[in-house]
N, C-alpha and C positions, 0 to 999 in steps of 0.2 A: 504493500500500500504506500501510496508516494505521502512522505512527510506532511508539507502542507498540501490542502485543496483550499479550493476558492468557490467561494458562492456567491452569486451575483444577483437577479433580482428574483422576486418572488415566484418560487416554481408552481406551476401547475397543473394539477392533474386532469386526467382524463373529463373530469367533471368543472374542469376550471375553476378550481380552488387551492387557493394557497395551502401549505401545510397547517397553518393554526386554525383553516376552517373545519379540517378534518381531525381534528387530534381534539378540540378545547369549543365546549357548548359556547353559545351565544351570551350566556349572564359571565364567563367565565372573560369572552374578549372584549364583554363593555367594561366589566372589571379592569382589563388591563386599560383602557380607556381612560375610564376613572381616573388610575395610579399617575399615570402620565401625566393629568392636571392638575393633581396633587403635588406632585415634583415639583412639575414649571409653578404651582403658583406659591408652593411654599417657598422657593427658594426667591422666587420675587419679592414678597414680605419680607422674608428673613432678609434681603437686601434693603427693603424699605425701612426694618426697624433699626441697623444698622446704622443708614444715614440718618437718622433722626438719635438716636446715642443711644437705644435701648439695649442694643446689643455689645460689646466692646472686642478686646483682642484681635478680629482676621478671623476669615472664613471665606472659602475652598466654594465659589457656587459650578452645580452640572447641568445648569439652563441648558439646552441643546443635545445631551445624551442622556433624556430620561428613556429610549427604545432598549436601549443595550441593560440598561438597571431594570427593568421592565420583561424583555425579552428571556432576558437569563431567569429571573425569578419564577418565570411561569412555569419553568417546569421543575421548581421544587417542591416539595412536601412541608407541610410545619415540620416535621419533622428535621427536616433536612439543615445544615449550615451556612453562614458566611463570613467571612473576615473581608474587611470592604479598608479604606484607605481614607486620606486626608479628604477629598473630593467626594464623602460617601452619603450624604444625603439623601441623594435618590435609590439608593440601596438600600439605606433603612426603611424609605417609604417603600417600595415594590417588597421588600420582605415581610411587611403586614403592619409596621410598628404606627403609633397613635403621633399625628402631629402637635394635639397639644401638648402631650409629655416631651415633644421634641424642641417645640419653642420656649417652652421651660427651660432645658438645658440648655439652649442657645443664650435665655434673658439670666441664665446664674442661677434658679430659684432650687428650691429642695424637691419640687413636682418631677423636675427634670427626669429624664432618665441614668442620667447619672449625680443626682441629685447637686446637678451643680457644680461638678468635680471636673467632668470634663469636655463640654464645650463644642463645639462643631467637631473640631478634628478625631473624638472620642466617642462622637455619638453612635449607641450600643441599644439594641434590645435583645436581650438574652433571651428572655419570655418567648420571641418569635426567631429562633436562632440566628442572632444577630451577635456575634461575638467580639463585634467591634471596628468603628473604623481605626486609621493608625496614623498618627501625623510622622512616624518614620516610613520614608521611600521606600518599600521592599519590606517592613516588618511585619505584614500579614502573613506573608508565602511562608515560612516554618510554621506558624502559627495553624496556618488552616492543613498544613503536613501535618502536624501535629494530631488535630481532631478528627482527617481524615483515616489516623492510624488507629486513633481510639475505636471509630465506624468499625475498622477492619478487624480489630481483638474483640469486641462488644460483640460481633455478628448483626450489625442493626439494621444494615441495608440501607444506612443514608450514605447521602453523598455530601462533601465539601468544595462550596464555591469560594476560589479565593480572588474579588479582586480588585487589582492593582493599573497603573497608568506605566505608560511607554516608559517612562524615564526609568523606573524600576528594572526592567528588561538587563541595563549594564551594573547591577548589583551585583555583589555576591551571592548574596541571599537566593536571589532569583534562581542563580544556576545549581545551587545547594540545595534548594528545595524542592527543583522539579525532577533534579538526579536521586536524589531521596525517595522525592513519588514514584518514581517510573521502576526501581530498584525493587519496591515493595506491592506496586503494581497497586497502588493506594483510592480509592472512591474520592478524588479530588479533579476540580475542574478549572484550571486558570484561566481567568478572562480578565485579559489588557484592552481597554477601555484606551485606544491609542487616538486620543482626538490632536495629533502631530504634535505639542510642545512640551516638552519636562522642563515647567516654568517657563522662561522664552527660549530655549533652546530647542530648534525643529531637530524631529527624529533625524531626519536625514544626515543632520550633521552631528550627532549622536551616537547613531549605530549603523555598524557596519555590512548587518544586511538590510536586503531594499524592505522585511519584513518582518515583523518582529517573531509572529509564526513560525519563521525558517527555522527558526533557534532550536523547536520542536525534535526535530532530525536529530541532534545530537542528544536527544534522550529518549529517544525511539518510542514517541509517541505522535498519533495524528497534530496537527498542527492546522489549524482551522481558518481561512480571512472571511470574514462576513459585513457586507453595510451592515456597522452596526447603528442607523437610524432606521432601520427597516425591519419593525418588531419582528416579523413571519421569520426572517432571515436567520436573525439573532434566536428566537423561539427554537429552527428544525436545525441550528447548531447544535445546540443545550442539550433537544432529544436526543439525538445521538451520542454525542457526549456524556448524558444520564443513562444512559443504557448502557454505553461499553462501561462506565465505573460502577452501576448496579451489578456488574455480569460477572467481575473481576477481573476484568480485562485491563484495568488501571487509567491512568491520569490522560487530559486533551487538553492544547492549548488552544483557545477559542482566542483570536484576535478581532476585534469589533473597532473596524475604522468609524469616526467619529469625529465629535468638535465640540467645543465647548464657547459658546460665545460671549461670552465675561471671560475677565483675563484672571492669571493664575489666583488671583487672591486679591481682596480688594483693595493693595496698595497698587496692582498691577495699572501701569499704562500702556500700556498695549502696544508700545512701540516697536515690538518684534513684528507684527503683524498689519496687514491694509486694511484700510475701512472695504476696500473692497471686496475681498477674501470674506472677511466675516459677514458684510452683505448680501454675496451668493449662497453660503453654510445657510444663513435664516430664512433667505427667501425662496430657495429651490430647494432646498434638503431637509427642510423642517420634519423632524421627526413624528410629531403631533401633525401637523398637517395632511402629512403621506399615511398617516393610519386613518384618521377620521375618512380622509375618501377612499380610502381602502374598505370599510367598515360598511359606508352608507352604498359602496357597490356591491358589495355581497349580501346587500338587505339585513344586515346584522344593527343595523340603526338607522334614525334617519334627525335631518337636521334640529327637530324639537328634541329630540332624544336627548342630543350634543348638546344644547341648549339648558336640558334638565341636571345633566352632571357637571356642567360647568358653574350654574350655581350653585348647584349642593355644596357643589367643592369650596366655592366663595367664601361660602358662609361658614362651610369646614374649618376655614384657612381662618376667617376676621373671629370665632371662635376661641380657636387655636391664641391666636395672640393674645385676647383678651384673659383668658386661662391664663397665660403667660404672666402677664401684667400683673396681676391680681395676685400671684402665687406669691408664697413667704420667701425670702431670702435666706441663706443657710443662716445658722447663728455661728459665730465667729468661736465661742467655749466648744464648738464641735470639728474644730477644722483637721484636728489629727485622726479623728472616727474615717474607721475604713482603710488608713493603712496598715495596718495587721489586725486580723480573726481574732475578735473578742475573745477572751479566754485566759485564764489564770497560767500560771507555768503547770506543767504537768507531773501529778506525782507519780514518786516511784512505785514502782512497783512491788512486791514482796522479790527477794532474791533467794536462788536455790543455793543447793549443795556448788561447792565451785572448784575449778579444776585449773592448770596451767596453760593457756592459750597465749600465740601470740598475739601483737595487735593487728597484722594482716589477717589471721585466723578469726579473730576476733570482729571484724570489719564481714567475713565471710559469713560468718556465723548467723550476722543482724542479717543481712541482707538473706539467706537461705528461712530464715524463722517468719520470717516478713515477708516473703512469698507465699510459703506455705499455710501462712492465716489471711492474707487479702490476694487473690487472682488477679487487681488489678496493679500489684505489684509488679511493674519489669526495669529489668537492667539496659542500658544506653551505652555504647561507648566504642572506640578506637581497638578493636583487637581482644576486647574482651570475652569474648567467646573462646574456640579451641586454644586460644594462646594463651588465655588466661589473666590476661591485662598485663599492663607496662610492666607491672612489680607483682605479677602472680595472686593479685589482692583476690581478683574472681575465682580461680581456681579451673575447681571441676564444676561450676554453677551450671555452668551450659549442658553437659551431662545430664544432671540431673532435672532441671528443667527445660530445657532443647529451648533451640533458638529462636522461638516465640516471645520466649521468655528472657534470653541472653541475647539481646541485640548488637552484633557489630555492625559501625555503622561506616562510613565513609572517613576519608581523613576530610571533616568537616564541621568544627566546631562552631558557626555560626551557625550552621543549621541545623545540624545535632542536639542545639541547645535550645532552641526556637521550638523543632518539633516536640523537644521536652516538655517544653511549655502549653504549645498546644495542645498536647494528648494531657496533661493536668489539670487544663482550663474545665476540657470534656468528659473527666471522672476518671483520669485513670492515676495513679502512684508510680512516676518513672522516677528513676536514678538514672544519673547521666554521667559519667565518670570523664575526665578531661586526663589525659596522659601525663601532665604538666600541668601544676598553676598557671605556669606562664601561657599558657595555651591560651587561658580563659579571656585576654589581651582580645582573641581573635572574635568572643563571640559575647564582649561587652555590650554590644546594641541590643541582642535577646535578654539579658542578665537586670542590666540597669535600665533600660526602657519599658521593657515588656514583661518579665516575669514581678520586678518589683513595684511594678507604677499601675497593672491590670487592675486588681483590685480595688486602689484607690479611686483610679481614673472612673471604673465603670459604677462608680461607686457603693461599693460591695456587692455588686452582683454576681460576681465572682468568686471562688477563692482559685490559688497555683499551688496547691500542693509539692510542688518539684524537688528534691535533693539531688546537688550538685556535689561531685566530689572531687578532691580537690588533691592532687601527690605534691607538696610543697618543703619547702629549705634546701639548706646547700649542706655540703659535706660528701658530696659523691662525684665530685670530680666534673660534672655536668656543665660546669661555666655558665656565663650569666645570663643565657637564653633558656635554663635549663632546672634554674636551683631556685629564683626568688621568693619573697614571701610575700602576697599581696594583699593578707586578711584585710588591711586597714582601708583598703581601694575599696573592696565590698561594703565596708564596717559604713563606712561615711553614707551609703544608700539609706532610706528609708525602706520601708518593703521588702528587704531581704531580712535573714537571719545567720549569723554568721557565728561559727563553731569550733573550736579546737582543742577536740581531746586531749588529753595528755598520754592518756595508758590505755589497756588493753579490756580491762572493764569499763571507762568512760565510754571509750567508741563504741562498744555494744550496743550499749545503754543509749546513750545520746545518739546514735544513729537509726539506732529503732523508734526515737521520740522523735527523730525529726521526720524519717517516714511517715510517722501518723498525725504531722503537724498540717494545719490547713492553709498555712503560708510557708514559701519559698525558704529553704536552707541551705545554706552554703557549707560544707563541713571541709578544713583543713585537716591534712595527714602530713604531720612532717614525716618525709621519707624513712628518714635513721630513725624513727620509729617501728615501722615495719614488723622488725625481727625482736623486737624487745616484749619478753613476757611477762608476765601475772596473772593474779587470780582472778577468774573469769566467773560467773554463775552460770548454770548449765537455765539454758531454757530461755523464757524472754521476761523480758525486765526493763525500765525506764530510768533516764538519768535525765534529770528536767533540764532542760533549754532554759540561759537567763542565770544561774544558780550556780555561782560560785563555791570552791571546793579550800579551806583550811587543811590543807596539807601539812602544815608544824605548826605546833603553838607557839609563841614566843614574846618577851619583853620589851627587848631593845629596837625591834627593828622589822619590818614590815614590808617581804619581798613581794609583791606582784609579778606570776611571771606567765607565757602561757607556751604553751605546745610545750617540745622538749627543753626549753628554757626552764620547764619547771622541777626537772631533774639535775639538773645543774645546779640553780637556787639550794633545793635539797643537796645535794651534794657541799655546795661551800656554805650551810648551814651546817653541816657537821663539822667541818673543820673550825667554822667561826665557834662555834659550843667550844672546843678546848681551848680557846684563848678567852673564854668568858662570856660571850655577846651571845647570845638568845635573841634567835630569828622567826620570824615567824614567817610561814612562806604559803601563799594564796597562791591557788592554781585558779586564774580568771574563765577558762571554761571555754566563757560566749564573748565574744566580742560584741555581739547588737543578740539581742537587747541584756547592756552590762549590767550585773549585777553589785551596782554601787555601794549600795547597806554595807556589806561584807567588808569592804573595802574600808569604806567610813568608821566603820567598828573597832577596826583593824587598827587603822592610825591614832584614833584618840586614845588608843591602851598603847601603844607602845610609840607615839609621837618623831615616828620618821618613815619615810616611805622611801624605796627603791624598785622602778620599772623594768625588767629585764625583758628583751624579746629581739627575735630574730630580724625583724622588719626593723626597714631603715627607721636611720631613729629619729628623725626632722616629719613631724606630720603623720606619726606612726602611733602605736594603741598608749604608747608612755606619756604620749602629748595629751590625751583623751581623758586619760586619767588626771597627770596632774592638775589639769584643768579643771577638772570637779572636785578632786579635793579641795584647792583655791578656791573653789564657789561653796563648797561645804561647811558645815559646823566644825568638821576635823581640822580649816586651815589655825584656826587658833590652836591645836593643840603640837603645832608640827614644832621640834625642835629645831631644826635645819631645814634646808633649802629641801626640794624634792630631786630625785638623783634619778635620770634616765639612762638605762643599759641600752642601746638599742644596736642593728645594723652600723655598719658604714657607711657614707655618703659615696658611695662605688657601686656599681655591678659587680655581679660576684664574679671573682677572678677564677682560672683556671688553676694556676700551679697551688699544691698543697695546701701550705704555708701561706701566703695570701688568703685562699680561701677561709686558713680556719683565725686568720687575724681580723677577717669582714664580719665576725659574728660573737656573742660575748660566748666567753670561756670561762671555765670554773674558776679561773686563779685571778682573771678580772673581776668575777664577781664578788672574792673574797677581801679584794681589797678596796674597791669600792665602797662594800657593809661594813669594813673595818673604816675607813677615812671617816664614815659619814658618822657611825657611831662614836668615833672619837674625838671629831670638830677638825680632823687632819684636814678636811677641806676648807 
């Protein structure tokens, strides 16, 4: 089958009738009638409240492609999904959602659909699977990969429309997530909505084929051009395209040429473009135009008809606003609600009889107990299947749950991490394992945009259940592409949760709590941990997220340290004990959400503080803290200044020796707690 085909005008049949006269009753294409006037006239208002200041920020109008938002939707099911983009307006409308809840969100107020939170570029109705537009270029495509994987492990028989505009096309993201789809042979549908400009820049001078379709070929799936102002056209794409993904025959790109005739955003002056060009687009290609006498030829309506929906719609629309208007404004004492799952920290569990595991074992172990009590528990990652992951962490998992369930995935951490997201937006428990911290570099845009911002943005309509995990520090020769520590990068987000055991029972513990967490976890594994053992509990068990661990008691001195920093701290705590000084050494656990009390407690009994940790130490987890001590009740009790262990201001170096000068060491830490407790400083 040749990659792309083209379709041109409306075919038909023996009976002369379009495809959508034969597929879709008559109340079903005034319906799409309807929709279409709905679009054009919401997005007119919404332009009119705009200039009048009811509206603020910028907003993305699709005056001119409400066919393609329309076309595609007809042949979904409620059932069915979409992840739609910054320009997704008429995608919310054609997927069923209520305009006044829409002009809510656009005026700010708490009615919104995303109560206010997030704004045109955000606008969401989940209730009508509407899973969100995206104001990042290309961050629906893992997303709607995502939900369409969820379809395919649920067995549910929907399908996933993702779509996005031309300019996306030269993402990463884009080629990440249809090599994904096409791999898994996934119930997903891309439709680029190409009305020629990503912002003012023409396709043409953009991409370097003549179609964005063509791209299709290199992931061996059909590849589709259709006027997309020509509902019928855009409609007997979809079909077909809903039918190979209902069948399992996997993923279609549908390309729907089009035009948008308002410029990219309403700062836009249209100076890429002629008045003449957008003149022809409205007056000969009017997508509303070419359906209604498409409609009233096939005797499916006639001009009072048009007449009757156009004002219902009116008064749908001057409705719509007035709702708007009228609605309450968030309250300001509520503005942090909704970035993380109401919920207390979670208690432990009872612990069994216990035995010696390592922390890799131990890492195995949570993830193995955790499958085997939720189904929709699966593994993500780079090699983790028969090879067993970078550092043997997976094992034999794959084995025993086969690779439904142990997913390796491409060398593709943008989109590996997107689809994460996506398949936990749609009910499922993935683990996504990154080969390297330093990896996660590559797929910051799904981490910090989209896994930690869903929630709030669609305002709680959501949760992302996701665990990310994380093989981090240096000590293994790997240099500075290979070794870093980047908790503090994650830490700074709101909407994530960010983790670093220290031992071999925490990771159990805390990894199984953060599987069953209803928001996004990031858990750190420093490497040289790995192979290091302890007493483990047999069975499953909880170590609460947030909830700092008192590892030594002590008088004099008050080490904060985390990950394997905290064994070190211990360590030149026993030697600080024989020359007198009584340390006391907090293993911090969590980095978000810190468990500060602990901390505060800490300092006003033994009045000095010392931060140890592998991250650089300028804008690192030592900065965070001291920082809250100084705002706490504890800065009065502090004897001395507060002392930061942290990283080097370097990349970690390759040779030995270097390497192990870039990070604190026991005999640093010894004389540091000795300076600080003796005033040497």
């Amino acid at each position: 089958m040749s990659a792309t085909a083209k379709k041109g005008a409306a075919k038909k049949d023996g009976a002369n009738q379009p495809f959508i006269y034969r597929h879709y009753d008559q109340e079903k294409l005034r319906d799409a009638l309807r929709k279409m006037y709905l679009i054009r006239q919401f997005e007119e208002g919404a332009e009119e409240s705009y200039m009048r200041g009811l509206i603020h920020g910028t907003m993305h109008l699709s005056i001119g492609q409400e066919a393609s938002a329309v076309g595609i939707c007809l042949g979904l099911s409620d059932e069915d999904q979409i992840t739609s983009t910054h320009r997704g307006h008429g995608h919310c409308i054609a997927k069923g959602a209520d305009v006044s809840r829409m002009f809510a969100e656009f005026f700010g107020k708490t009615t919104g659909y995303c109560r206010g939170r997030g704004g045109s570029m955000h606008i969401a109705d989940v209730s009508t699977g509407n899973l969100g537009a995206n104001g990042i270029v290309g961050g629906g495509l893992p997303i709607a990969v995502g939900a369409a994987l969820t379809a395919k492990k649920m067995k549910t028989g929907n399908v996933v429309v993702c779509f996005f505009g031309d300019g996306a096309n030269n993402e990463g993201a884009f080629h990440e997530a249809l090599n994904m789809a096409a791999i898994w042979k996934l119930p997903v549908i891309f439709v680029c909505e190409n009305n020629g400009y990503g912002m003012s820049t023409s396709v043409a001078r953009a991409t370097a084929v003549p179609n964005i379709a063509d791209r299709a070929s290199a992931y061996a799936m059909p590849g589709v051009i259709v006027d997309g102002n020509v509902v019928s056209n855009v409609a007997e794409a979809m079909h077909e395209a809903t039918e190979r993904a209902r069948n399992g025959e996997g993923p279609t790109l549908i390309e729907c040429k089009t035009y948008r005739y308002r410029g990219h955003s309403k700062s836009d002056r249209n100076r890429y473009r002629t008045k003449e060009e957008i003149e022809e687009w409205m007056t000969e290609r009017d997508p509303i135009e070419a359906y209604e006498a498409e409609l009233v030829e096939f005797g499916v309506i006639d001009q009072n008809g048009i007449e009757e929906i156009r004002e219902s719609v009116r008064k749908e629309i001057e409705a719509g606003i007035e709702f708007a208007k009228e609605s309450p404004m968030p309250e300001v004492a509520n503005l942090e609600k909704y970035v993380y799952t109401e919920q207390g920290l979670m208690d432990a569990q009872v612990e069994t009889a216990t035995r010696e595991l390592s922390y890799a074992q131990a890492i195995q172990e949570a993830m193995a107990i955790a499958m085997e009590r939720d189904e929709r528990v699966f593994l993500m990652g780079e090699d983790i299947g028969v090879y067993g992951g970078a550092f043997q962490v997976t094992g034999d998992l794959v084995e025993r749950f086969g690779t439904d369930r142990v997913m390796d995935t491409p060398i593709s951490e943008l989109g590996g991490a997107g689809v994460a997201v996506g398949a936990a937006v749609t009910g499922m428990r993935p683990i996504f394992e990154f080969q390297f911290s330093d990896f996660a570099t590559l797929a910051m845009e799904q981490i910090v945009n989209q896994a930690a911002k869903m929630r709030y943005m669609l305002g709680g309509a959501v949760s992302v259940p996701v665990v990310m995990r994380f093989p981090a520090g240096s000590g293994t020769g790997a240099a500075a592409q290979h070794s870093q520590s980047l908790e503090a990068w994650l830490g700074h987000v709101p909407g994530l949760k960010v983790i670093q055991p220290a031992t071999p029972h925490d990771v159990k513990g805390m990894l199984l709590a953060a599987i069953e967490d209803p928001d996004p976890v990031m858990i750190y594994e420093h490497k040289l941990l790995y192979k290091m053992k302890g007493e483990v509990p047999e069975g499953y068990y909880t170590v609460p997220i947030g909830k700092a661990e008192v590892r030594r008691e002590g008088a004099d001195l008050t080490i904060v340290a985390t990950s394997i920093m905290v064994h070190k701290s211990l360590d030149a705590a026993k030697q600080l004990a024989e020359e007198g000084i009584d340390v006391e050494v907090i293993d911090l656990r969590t980095i978000r959400p810190m468990d500060r009390q602990t901390i505060i407690d800490s300092v006003c009994k033994t009045s000095r503080l010392m931060c140890v940790y592998e991250g650089v130490k300028t804008l690192g987890v030592g900065a965070e803290i001291s920082a809250m001590i100084a705002e706490s009740e504890a800065f009065d009790y502090l004897d001395a200044p507060v002392v930061r262990l942290g990283g080097a201001e370097t990349p970690i170096p390759y040779n030995p020796e270097l390497e192990k000068a870039t990070v604190p060491q026991v005999d640093g830490i010894v004389k540091a707690a000795r300076d600080l407790v003796t005033g040497a400083r």
